[in-house]
Gaussian input, Z-matrix of N, CA and C with variables (Angstrom, degrees):
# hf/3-21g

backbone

0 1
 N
 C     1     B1
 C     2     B2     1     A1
 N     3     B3     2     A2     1     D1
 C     4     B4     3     A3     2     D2
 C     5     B5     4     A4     3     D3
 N     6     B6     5     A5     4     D4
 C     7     B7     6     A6     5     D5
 C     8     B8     7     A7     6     D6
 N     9     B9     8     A8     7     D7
 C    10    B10     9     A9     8     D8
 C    11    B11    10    A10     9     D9
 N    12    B12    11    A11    10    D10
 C    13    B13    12    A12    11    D11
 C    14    B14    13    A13    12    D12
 N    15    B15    14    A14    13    D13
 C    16    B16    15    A15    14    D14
 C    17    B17    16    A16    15    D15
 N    18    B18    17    A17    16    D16
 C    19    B19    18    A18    17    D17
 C    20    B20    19    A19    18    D18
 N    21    B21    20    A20    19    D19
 C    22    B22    21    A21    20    D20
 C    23    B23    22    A22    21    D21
 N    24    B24    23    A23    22    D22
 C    25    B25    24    A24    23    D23
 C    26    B26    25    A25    24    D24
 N    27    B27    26    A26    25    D25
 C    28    B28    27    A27    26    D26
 C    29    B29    28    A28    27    D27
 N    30    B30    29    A29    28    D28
 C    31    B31    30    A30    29    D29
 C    32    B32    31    A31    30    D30
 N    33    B33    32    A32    31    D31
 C    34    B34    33    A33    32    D32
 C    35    B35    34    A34    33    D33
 N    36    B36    35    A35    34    D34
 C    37    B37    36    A36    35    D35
 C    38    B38    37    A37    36    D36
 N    39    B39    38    A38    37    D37
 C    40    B40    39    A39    38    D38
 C    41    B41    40    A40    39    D39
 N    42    B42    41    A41    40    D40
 C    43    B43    42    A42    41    D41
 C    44    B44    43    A43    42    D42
 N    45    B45    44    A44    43    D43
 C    46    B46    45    A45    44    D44
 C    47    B47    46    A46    45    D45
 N    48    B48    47    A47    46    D46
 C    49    B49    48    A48    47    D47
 C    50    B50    49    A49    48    D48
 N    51    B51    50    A50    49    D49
 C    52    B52    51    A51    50    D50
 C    53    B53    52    A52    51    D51
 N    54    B54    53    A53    52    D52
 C    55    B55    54    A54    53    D53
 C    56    B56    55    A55    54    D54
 N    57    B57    56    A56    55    D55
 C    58    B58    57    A57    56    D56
 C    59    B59    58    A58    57    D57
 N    60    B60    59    A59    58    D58
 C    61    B61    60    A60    59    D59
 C    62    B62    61    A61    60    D60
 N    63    B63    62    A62    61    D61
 C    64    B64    63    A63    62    D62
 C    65    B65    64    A64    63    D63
 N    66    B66    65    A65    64    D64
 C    67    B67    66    A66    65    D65
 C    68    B68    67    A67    66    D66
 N    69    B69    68    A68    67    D67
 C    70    B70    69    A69    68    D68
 C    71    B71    70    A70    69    D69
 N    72    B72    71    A71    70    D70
 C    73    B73    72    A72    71    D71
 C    74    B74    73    A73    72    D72
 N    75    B75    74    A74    73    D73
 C    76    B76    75    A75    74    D74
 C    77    B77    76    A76    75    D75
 N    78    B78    77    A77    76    D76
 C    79    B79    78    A78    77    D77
 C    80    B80    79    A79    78    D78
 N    81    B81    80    A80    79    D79
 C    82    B82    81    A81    80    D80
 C    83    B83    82    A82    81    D81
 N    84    B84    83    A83    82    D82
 C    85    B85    84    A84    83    D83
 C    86    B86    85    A85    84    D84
 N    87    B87    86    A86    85    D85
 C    88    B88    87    A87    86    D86
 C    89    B89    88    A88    87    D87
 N    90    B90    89    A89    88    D88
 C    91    B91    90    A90    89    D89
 C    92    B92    91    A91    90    D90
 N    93    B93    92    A92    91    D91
 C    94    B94    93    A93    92    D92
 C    95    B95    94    A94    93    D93
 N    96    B96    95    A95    94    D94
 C    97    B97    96    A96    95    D95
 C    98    B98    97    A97    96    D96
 N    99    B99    98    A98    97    D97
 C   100   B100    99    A99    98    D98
 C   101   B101   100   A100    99    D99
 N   102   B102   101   A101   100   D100
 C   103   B103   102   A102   101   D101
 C   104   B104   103   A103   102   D102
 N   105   B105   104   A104   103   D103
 C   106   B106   105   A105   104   D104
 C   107   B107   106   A106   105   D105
 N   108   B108   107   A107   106   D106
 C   109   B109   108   A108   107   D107
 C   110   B110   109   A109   108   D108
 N   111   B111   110   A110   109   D109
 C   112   B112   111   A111   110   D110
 C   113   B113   112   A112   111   D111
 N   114   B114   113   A113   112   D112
 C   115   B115   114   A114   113   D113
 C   116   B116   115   A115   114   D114
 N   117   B117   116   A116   115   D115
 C   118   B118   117   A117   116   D116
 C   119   B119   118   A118   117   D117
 N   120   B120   119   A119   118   D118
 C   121   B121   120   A120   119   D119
 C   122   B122   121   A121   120   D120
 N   123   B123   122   A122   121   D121
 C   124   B124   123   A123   122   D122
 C   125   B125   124   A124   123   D123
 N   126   B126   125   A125   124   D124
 C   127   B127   126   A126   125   D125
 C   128   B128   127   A127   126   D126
 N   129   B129   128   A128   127   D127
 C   130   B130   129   A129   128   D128
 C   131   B131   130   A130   129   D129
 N   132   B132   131   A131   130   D130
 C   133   B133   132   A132   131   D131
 C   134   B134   133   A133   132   D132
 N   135   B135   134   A134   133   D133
 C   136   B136   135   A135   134   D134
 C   137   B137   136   A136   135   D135
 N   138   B138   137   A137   136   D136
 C   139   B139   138   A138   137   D137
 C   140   B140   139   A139   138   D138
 N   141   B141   140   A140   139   D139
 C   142   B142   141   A141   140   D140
 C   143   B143   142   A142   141   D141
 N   144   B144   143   A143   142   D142
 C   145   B145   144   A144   143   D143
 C   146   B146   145   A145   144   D144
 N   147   B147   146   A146   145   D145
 C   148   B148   147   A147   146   D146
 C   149   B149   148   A148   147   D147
 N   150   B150   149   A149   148   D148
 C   151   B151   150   A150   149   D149
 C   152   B152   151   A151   150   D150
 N   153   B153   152   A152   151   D151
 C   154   B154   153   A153   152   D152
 C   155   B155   154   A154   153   D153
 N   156   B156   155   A155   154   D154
 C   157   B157   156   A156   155   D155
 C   158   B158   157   A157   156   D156
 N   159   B159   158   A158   157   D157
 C   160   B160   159   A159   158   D158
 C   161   B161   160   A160   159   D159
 N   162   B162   161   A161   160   D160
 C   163   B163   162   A162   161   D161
 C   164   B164   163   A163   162   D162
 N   165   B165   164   A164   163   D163
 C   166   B166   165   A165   164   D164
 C   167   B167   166   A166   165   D165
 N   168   B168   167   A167   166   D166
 C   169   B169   168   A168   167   D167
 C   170   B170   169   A169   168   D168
 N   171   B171   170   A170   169   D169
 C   172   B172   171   A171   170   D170
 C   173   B173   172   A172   171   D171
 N   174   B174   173   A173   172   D172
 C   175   B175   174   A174   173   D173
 C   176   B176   175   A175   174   D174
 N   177   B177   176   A176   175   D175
 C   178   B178   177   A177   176   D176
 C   179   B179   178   A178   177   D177
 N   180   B180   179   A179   178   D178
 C   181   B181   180   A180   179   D179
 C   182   B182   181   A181   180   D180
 N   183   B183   182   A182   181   D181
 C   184   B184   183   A183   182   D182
 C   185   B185   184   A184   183   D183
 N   186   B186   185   A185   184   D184
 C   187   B187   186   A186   185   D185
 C   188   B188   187   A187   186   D186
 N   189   B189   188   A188   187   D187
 C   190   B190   189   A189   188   D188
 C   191   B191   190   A190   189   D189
 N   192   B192   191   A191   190   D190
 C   193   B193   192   A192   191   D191
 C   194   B194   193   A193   192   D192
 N   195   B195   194   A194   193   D193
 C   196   B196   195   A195   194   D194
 C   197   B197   196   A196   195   D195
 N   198   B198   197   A197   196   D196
 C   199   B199   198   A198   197   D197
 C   200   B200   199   A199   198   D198
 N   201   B201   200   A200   199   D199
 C   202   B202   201   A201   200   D200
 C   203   B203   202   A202   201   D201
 N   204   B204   203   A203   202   D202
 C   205   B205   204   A204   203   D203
 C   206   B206   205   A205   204   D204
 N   207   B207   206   A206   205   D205
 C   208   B208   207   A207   206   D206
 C   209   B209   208   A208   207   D207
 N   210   B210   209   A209   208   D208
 C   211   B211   210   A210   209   D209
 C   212   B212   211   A211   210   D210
 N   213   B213   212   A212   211   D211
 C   214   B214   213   A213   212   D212
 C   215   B215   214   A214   213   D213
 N   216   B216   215   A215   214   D214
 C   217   B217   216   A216   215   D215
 C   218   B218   217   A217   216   D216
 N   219   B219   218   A218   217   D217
 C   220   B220   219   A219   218   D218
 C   221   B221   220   A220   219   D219
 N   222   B222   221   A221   220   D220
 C   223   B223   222   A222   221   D221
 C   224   B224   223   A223   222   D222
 N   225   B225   224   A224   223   D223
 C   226   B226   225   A225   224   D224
 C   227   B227   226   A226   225   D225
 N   228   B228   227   A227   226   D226
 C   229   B229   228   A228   227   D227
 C   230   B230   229   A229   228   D228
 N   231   B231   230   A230   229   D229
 C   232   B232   231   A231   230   D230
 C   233   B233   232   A232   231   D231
 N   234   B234   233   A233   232   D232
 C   235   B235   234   A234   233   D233
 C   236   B236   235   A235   234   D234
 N   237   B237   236   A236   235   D235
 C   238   B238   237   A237   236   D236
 C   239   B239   238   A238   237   D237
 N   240   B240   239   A239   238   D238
 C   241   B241   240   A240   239   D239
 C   242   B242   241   A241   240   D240
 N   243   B243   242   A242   241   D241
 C   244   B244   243   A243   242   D242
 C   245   B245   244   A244   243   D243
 N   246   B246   245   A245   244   D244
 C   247   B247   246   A246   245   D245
 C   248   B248   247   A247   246   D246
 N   249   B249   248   A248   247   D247
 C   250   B250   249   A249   248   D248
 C   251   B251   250   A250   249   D249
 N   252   B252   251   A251   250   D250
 C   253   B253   252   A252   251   D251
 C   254   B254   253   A253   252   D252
 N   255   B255   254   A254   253   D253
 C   256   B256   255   A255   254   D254
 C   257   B257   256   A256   255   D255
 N   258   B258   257   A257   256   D256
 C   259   B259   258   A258   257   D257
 C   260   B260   259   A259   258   D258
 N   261   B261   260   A260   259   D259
 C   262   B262   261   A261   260   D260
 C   263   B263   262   A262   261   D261
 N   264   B264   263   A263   262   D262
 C   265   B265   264   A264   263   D263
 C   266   B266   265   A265   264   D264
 N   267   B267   266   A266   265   D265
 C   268   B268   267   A267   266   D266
 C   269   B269   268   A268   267   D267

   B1=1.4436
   B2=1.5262
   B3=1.3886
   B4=1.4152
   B5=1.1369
   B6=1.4976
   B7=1.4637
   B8=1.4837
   B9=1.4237
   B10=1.3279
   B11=1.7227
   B12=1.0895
   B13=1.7784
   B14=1.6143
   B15=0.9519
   B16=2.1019
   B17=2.0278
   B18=1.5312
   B19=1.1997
   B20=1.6034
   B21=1.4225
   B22=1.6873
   B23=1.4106
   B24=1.5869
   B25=1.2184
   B26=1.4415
   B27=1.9145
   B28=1.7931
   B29=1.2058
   B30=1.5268
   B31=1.0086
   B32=1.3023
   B33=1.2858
   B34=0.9940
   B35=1.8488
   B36=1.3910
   B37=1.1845
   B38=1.9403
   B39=1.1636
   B40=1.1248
   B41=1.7361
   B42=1.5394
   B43=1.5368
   B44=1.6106
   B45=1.3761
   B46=1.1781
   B47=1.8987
   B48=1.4799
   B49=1.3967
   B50=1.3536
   B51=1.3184
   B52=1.8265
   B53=1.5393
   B54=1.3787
   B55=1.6034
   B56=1.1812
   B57=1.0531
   B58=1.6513
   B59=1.4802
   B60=0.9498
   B61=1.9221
   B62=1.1773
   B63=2.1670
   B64=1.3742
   B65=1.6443
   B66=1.3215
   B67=1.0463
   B68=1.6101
   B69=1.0783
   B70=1.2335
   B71=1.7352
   B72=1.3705
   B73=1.9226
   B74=1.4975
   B75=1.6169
   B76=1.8630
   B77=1.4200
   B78=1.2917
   B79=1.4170
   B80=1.3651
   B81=1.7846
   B82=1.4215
   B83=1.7486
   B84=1.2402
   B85=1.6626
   B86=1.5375
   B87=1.8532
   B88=1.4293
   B89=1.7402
   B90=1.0820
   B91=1.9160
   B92=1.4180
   B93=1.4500
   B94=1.1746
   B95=1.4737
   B96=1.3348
   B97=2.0873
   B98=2.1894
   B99=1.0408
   B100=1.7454
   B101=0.9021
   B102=1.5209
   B103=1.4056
   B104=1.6037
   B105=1.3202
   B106=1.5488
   B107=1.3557
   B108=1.6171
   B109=1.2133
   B110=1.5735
   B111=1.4781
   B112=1.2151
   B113=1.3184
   B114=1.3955
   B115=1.5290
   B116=1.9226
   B117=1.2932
   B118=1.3041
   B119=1.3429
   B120=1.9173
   B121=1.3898
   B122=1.7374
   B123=1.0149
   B124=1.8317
   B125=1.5210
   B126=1.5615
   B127=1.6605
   B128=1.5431
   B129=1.1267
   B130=1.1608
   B131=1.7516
   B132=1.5907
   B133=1.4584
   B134=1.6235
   B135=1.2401
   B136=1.0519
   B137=1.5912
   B138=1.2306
   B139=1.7096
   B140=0.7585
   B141=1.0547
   B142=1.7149
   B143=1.7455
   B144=1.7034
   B145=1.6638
   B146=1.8126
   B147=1.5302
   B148=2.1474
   B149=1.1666
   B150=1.2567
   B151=1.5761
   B152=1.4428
   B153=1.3588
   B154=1.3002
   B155=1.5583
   B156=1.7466
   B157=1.4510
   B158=1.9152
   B159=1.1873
   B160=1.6256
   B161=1.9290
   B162=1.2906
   B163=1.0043
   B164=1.2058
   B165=0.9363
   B166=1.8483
   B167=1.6861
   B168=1.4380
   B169=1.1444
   B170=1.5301
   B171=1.5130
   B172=1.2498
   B173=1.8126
   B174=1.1564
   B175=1.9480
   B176=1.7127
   B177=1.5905
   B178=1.1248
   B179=1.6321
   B180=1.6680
   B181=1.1264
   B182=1.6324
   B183=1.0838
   B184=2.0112
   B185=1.2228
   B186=1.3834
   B187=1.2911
   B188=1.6190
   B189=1.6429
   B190=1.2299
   B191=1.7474
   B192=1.1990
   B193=1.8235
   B194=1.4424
   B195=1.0399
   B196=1.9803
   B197=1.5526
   B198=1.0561
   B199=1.3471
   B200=1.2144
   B201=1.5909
   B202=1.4390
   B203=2.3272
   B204=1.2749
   B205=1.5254
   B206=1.7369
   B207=1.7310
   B208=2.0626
   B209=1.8212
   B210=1.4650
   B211=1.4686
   B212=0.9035
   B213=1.9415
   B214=1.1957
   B215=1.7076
   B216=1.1524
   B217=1.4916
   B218=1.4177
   B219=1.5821
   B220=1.9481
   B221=1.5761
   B222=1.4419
   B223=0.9459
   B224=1.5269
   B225=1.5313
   B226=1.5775
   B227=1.8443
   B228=1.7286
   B229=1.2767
   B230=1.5672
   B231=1.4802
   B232=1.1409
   B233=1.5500
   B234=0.7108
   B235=2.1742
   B236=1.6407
   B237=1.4179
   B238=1.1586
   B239=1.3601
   B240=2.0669
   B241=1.0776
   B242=1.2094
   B243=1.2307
   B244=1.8423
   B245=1.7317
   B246=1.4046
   B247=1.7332
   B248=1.5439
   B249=1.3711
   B250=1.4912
   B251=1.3123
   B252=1.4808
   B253=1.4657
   B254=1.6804
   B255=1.3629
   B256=0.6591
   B257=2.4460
   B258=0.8760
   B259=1.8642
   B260=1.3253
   B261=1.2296
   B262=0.9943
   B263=2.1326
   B264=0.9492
   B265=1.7514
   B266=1.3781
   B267=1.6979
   B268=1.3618
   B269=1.6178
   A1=108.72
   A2=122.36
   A3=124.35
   A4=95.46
   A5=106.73
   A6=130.79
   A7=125.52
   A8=112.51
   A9=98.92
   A10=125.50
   A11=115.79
   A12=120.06
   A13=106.36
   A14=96.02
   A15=104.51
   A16=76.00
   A17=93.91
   A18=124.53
   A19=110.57
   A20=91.53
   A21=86.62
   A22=104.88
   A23=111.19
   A24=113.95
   A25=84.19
   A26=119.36
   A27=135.04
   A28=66.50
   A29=123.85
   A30=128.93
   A31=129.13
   A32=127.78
   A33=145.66
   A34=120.14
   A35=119.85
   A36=160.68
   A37=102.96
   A38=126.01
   A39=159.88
   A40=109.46
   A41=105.17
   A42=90.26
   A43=111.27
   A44=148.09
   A45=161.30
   A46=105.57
   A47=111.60
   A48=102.62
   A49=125.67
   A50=118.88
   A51=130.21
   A52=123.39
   A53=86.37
   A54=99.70
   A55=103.57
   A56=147.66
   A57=159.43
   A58=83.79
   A59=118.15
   A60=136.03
   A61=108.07
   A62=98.50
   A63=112.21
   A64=136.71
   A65=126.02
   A66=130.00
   A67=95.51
   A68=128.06
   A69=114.49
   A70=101.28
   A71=117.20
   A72=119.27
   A73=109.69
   A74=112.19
   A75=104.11
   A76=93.18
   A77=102.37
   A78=134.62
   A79=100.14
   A80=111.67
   A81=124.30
   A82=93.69
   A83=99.88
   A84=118.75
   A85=88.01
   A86=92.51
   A87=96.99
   A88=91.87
   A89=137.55
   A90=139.76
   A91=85.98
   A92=131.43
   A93=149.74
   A94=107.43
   A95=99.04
   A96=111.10
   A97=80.02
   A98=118.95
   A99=106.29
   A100=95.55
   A101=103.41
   A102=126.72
   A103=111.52
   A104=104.27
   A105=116.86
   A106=115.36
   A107=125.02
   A108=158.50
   A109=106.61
   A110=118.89
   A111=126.70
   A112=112.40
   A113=148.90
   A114=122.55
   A115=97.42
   A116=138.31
   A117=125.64
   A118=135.89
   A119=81.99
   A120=92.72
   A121=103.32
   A122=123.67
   A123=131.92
   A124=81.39
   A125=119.31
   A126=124.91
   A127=93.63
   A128=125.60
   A129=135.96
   A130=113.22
   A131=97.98
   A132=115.81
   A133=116.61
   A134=106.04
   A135=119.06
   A136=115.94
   A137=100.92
   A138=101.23
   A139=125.09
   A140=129.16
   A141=125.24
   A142=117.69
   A143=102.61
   A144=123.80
   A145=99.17
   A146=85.58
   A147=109.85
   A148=103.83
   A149=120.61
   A150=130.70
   A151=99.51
   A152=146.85
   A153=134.86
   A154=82.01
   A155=124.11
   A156=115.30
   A157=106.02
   A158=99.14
   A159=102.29
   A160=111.67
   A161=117.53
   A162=113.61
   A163=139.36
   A164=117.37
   A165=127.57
   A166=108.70
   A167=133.34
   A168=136.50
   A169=107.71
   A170=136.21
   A171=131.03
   A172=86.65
   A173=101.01
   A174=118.99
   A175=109.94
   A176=109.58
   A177=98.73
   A178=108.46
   A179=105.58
   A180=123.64
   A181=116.99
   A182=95.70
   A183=90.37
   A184=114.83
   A185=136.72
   A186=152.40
   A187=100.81
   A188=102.66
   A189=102.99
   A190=126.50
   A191=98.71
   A192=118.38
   A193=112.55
   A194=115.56
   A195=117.09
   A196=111.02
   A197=142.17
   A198=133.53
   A199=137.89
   A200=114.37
   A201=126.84
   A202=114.44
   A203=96.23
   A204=93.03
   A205=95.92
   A206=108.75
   A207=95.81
   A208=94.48
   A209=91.29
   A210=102.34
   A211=118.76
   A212=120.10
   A213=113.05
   A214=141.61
   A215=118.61
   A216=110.76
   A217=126.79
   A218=97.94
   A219=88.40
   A220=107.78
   A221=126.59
   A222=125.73
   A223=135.22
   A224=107.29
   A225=100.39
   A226=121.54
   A227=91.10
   A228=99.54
   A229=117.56
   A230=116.61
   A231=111.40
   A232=148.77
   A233=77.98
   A234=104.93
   A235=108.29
   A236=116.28
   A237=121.12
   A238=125.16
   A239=105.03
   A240=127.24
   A241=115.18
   A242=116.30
   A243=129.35
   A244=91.29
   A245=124.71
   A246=117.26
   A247=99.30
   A248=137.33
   A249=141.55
   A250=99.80
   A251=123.00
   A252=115.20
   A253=115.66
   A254=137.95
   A255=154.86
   A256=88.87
   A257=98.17
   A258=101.34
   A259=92.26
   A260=144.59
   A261=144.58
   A262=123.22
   A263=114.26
   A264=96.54
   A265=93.06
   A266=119.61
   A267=113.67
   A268=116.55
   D1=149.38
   D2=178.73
   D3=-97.05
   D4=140.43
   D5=153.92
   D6=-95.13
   D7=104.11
   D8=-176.89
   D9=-101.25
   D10=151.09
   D11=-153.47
   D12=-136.10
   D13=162.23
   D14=-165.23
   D15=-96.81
   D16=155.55
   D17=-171.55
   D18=-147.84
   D19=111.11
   D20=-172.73
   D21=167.10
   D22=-178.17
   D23=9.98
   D24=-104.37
   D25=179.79
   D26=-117.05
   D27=-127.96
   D28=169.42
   D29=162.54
   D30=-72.03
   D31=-9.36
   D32=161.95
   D33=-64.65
   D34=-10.69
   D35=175.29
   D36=74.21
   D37=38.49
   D38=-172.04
   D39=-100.39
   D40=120.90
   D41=-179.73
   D42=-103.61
   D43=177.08
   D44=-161.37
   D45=-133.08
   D46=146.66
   D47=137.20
   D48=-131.87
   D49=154.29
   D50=176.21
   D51=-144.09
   D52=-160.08
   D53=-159.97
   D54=-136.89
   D55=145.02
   D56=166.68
   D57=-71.64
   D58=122.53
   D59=153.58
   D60=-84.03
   D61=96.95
   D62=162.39
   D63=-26.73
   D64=103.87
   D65=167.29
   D66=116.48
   D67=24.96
   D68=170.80
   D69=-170.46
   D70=167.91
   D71=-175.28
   D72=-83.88
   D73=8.68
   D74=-173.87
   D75=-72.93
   D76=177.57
   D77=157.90
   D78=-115.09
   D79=138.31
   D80=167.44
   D81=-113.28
   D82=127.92
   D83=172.19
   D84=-83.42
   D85=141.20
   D86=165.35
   D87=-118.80
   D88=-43.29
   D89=-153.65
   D90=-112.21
   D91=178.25
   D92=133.86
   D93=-157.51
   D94=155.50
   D95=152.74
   D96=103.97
   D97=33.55
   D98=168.03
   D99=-105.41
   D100=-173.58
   D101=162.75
   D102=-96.95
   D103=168.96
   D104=-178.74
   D105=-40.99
   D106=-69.25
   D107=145.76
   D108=-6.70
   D109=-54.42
   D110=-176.46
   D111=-104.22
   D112=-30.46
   D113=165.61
   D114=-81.14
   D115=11.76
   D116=137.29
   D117=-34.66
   D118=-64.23
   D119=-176.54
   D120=-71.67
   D121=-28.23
   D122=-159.95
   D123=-59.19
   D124=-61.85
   D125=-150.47
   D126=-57.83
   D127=-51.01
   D128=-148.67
   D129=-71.29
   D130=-30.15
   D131=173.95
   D132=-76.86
   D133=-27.70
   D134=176.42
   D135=-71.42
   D136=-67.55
   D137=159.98
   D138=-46.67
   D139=-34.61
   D140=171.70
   D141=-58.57
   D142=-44.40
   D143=178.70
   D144=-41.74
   D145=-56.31
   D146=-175.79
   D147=-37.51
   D148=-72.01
   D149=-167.96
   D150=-58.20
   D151=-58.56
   D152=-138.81
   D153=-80.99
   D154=-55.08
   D155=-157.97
   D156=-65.69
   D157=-6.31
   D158=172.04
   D159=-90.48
   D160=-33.05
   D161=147.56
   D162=-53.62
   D163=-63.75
   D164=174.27
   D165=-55.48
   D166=-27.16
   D167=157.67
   D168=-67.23
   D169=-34.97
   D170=-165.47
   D171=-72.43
   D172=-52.42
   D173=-168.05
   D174=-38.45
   D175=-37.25
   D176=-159.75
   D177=-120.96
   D178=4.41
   D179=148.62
   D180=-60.73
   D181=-52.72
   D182=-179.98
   D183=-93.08
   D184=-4.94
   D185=132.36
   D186=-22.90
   D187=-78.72
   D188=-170.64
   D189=-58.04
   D190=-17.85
   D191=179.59
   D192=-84.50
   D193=-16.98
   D194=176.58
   D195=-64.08
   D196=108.83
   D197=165.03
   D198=-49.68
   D199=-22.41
   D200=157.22
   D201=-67.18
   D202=-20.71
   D203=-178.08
   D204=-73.16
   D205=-31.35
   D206=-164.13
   D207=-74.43
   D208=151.24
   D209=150.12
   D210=-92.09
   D211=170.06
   D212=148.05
   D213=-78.51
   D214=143.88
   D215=175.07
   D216=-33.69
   D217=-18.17
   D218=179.50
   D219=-97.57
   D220=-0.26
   D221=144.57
   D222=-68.85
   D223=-22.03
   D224=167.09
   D225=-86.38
   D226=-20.42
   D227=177.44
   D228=-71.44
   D229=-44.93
   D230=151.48
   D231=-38.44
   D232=-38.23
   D233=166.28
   D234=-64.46
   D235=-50.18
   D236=168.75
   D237=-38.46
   D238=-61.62
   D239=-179.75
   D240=-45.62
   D241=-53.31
   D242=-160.41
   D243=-78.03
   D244=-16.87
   D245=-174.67
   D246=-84.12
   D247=14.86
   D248=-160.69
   D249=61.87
   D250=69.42
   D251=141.02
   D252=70.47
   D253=-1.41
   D254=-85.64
   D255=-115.43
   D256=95.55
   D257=-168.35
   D258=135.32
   D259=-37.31
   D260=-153.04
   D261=-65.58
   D262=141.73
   D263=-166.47
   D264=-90.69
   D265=160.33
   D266=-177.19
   D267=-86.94

């Protein structure tokens, strides 16, 4: 998951926010040209975005792992059937 963090302040006396770019020591800027106060809040929104889209991936990871969520194949095959046969040679 990215963590994103205020960067600053620029010489411009302007703050930034980023991310450490996995697998290596850069920083990737995502905002620039705010104030302190406001790429705070930016970082902070952002992290927040992180966590939920890391949640909702955990969600539908074990979603997908429950054995009551799979069907069986004769339920998809059936589905087929009732669409007119639909693969079928004439």
């Amino acid at each position: 998951m990215l963590t994103h963090t205020l960067i600053g302040p620029l010489p411009d006396d302007t703050y930034a926010v980023g991310y450490p770019t996995p697998g290596c020591s850069v920083m990737t800027v995502v905002s620039t040209g705010m104030t302190k106060e406001r790429a705070q809040e930016e970082a902070a929104r952002l992290n927040e975005e992180q966590e939920k889209r890391a949640a909702a991936i955990e969600r539908d990871r074990l979603l997908r792992m429950r054995p009551e969520t799979l069907r069986p194949v004769t339920d998809y095959l059936s589905e087929i059937e009732l669409a007119g046969g639909a693969g079928e040679a004439p």
